[in-house]
N, C-alpha and C positions, 0 to 999 in steps of 0.2 A: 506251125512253127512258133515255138516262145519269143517273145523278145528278151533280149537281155538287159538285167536290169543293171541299176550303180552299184548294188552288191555284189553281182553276179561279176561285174566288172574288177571293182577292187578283189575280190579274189582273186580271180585269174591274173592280175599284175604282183600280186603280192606269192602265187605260186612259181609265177615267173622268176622272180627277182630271190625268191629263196631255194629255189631248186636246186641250187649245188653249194648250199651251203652246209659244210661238214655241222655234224650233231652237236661237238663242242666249242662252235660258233657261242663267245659271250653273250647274254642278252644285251647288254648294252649297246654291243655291236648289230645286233638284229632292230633294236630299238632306230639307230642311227642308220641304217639304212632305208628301214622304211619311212621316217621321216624326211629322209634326202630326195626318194622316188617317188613322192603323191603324184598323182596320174593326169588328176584334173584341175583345171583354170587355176580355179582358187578356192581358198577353203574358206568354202561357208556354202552354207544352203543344204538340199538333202544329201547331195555326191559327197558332201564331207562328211556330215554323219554316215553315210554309210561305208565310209573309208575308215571313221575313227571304230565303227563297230567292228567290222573285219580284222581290223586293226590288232586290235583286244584279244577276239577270237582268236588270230591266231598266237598271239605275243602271251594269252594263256599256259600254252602248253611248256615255254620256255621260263616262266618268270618265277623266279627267285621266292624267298618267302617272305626278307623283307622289301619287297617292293609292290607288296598287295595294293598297298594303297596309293602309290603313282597310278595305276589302271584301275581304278574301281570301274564294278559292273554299272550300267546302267541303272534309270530305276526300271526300265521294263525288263534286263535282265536278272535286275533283284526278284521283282515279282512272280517272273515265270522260276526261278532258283527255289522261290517260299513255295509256290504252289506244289512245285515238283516234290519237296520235303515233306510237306503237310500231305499230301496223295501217300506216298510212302508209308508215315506213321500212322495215316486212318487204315490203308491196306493191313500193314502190323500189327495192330490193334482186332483186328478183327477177323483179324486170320484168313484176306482174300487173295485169292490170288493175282500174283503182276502180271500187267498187260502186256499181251505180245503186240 
């Protein structure tokens, strides 16, 4: 049996709390929510970074175009962003095929 981690946690609070939210729920108002419902003590330490990543993660899918830079990706999510990109264009270039 896995243990569950702080991500695994802040997900499932953050499925919780948005599950019956209709699709044209403003981001703002998704923003303010989940800032109202953080889960754990206090913020700081891993629990919070792995709340402010989830965070992200999901507040992607809803967020506006100008407010890219209110959330910017991390830099490990920048990195893994670059790598995914540069895999891509060597694949392209070289005429390989993507990985399943």
């Amino acid at each position: 049996m896995q243990r569950e981690t702080w991500k695994d946690r802040a997900r499932n609070h953050i499925r919780e709390l948005t599950a019956n939210l209709p699709k044209e729920t403003p981001f703002a108002d998704r923003v303010k929510l989940l800032r109202e419902n953080y889960p754990f003590a206090r913020r700081r330490g891993y629990a919070y970074k792995s709340w402010c990543s989830e965070q992200r993660r999901y507040l992607a899918q809803f967020q506006p175009e100008k407010e890219r830079k209110r959330f910017p990706l991390s830099p490990m999510e920048r990195m893994m962003l670059t790598s995914k990109q540069h895999d891509a264009l060597v694949r392209r270039h070289f005429h390989l095929p993507d990985p399943e």
